[in-house]
N, C-alpha and C positions, 0 to 999 in steps of 0.2 A: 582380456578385452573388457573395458568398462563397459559398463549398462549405460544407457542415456541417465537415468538419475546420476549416477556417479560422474557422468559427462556434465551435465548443469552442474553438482557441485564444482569440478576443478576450475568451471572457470570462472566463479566466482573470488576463485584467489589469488586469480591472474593481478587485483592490485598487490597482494603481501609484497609481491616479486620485483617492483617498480620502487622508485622514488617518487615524492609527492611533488607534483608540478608547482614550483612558487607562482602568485600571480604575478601576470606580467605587469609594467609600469601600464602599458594601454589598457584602458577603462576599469583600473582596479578602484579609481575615484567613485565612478558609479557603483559599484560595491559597497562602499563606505555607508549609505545611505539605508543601508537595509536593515528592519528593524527584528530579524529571525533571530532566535537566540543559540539556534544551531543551525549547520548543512552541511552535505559535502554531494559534489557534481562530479561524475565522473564520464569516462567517454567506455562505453561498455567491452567494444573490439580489444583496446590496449590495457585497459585499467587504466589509465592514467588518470589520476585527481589536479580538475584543473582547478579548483576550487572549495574550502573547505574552514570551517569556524564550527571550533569547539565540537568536535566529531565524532569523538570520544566521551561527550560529557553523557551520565545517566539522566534522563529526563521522562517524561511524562509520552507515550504517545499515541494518543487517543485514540478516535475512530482508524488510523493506519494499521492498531490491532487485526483489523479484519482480513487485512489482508492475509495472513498465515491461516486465520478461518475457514477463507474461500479455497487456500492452499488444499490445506488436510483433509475438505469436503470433495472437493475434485479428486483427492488420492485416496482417497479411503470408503468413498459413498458409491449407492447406487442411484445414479441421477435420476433414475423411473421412480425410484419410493416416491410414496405420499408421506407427507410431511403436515403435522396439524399445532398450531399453538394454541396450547393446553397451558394450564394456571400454572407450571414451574417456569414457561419461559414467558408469561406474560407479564410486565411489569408495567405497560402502559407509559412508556415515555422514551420522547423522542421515538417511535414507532407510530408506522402505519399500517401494519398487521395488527389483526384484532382477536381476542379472544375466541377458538372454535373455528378460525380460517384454515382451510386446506390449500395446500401448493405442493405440487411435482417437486424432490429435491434442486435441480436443476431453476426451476424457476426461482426458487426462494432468494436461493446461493445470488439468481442473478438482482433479484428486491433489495437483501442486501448490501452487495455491493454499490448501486445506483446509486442509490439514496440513502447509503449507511443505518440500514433499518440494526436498532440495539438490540428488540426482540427477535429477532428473524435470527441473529448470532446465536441468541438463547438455544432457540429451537431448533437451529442446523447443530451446536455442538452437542447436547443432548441427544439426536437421533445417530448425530456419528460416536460418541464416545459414550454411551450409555448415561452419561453424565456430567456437567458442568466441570466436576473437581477432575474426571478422568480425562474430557478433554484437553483442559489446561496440562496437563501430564502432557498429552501426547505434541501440545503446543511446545513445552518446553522440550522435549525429546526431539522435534526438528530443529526447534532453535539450535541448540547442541551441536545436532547432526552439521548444519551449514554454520556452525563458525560464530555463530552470535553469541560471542563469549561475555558480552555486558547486557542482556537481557535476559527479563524475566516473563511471562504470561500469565498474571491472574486470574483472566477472566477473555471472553472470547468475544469483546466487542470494543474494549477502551473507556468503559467508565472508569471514574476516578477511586482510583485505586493506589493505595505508596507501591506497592508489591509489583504493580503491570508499568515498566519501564524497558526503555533500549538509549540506542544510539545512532546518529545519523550512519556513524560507521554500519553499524550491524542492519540498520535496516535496509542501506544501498544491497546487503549480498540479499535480502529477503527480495527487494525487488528485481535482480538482476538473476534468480534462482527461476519465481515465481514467472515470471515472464515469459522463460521459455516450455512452457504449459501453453499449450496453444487455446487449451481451452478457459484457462485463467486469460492470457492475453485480449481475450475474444471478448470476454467481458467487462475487462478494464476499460478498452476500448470502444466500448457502447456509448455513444452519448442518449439515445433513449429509447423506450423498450417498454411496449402495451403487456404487463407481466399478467398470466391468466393465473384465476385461483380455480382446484377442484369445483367448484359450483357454478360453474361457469360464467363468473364475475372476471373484469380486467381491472387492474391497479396500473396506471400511465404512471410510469417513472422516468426522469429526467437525472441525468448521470450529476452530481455533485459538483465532478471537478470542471467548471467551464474552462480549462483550458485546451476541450478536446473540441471545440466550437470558435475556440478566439487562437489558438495558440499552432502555425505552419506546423507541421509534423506531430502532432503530439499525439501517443500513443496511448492514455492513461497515465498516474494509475490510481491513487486512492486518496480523498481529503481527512482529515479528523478536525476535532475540537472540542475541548473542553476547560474551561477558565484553567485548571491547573497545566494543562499542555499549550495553552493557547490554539489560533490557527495554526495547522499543520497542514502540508501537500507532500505525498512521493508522486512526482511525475517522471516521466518518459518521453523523450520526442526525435525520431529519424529524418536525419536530412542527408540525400545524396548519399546515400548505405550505408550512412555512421549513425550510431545510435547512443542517446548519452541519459545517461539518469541522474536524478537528485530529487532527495528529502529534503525537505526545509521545514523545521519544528520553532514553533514559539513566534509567531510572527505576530506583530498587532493587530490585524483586523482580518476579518473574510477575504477583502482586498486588497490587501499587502501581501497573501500571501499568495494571490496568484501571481500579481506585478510583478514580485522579488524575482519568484520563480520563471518569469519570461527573462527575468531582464539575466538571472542567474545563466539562464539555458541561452539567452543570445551572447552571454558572454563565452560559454563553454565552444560552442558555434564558431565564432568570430574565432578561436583560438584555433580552429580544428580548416580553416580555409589556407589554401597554397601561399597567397601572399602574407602572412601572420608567421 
């Protein structure tokens, strides 16, 4: 009998087993338009890719790093610990944690993921893996584990690194693994969240990916960016008990890469209705 871990692996390779859906002639024109340098959309229940550019290629994927972050801290932490950034995870940028702040593991995890805090990564993988270089071990030992045969983990938040790359391929099974964590889920799903610190201070955070505010079903899940990734989005969104995911890496702006991403996820949609 499989374990539930072993149960979320297999079905992440419910695509190997399929064929790739070509796009159809309907609306593959508005596709044309997108300025992403990769994606691939898939419909979660069948695997089936209805949609996919350059899927395979190795690229850059910034803050969507975190994601296997918040994975490995959910599987390996104890959410009650206190948690304090101390000068190895403090680097002061792009962060709103400060020097000498205390946070519940649990709260951090969730600072985080909101608002892609870089130090907050620091200091979650440090308190989970004694260490930055062992964490990334342990990042690279799941990648493994689930199949992400074209990625690598440097570092535990997506600065720009040659070393910390994937693939739209490999990060659809990271989200389509991670997801079924109810408690990853719960927090991708957050659009926003008064986060408390030990001193009994609140940090108001506002979820990154507005498309869990602008966008029918969307479930999460995580934004990144950084000039050498560009805008990047892995989202999620259910409609009528089908559930479909896509990455979309390298996009022009902030705003192209949600748009892509809706118009991506209404075309996955539109394919997935009885008259289509």
């Amino acid at each position: 009998m499989l374990s539930p871990e072993e149960m979320r692996r297999a079905h992440i390779d419910l695509v190997d087993s399929l064929t790739l859906h070509p796009d159809s002639i309907d609306g593959i024109e508005e596709l044309a338009s997108i300025t992403a340098d990769a994606w691939m959309l898939i419909d979660d229940s069948t695997g089936l890719v209805f949609s996919s550019k350059n899927a395979n290629k190795l690229v850059c994927m910034a803050s969507i790093t975190k994601m296997m972050t918040c994975l490995l801290a959910l599987e390996n932490g104890n959410l009650d610990d206190s948690v304090y950034i101390d000068e190895d995870s403090y680097i002061a940028k792009d962060s709103r944690v400060k020097l000498g702040d205390g946070f519940l593991l649990s709260d951090l995890i969730d600072e985080m993921m909101l608002i892609s805090d870089n130090d907050a990564a620091y200091a979650i993988a440090k308190h989970i893996g004694g260490d930055t270089l062992s964490f990334c071990e342990m990042m690279n030992e799941k990648a493994a584990y689930l199949g992400m045969e074209n990625t690598h983990f440097a570092n535990p938040n997506g600065v720009p690194n040659i070393d910390n790359y994937s693939t739209a391929n490999d990060l659809i099974k990271l989200c389509r693994y991670a997801m079924r964590d109810s408690s990853f889920a719960s927090i991708v799903g957050t659009a926003e969240k008064d986060i408390p610190l030990l001193d009994g201070r609140h940090m108001p955070c506002h979820n990154t990916n507005v498309l869990l505010n602008s966008y029918e079903g969307c479930i999460g899940i995580k934004t990144g960016y950084t000039r050498q990734a560009g805008y990047c989005l892995a989202s999620a969104a259910t409609r009528e008990g089908r559930t479909l995911y896509l990455v979309l890496l390298g996009s022009r702006s902030m705003s192209t890469r949600f748009t892509e991403s809706a118009l991506l996820l209404d075309y996955g949609f539109d394919k997935l209705a009885p008259n289509t």
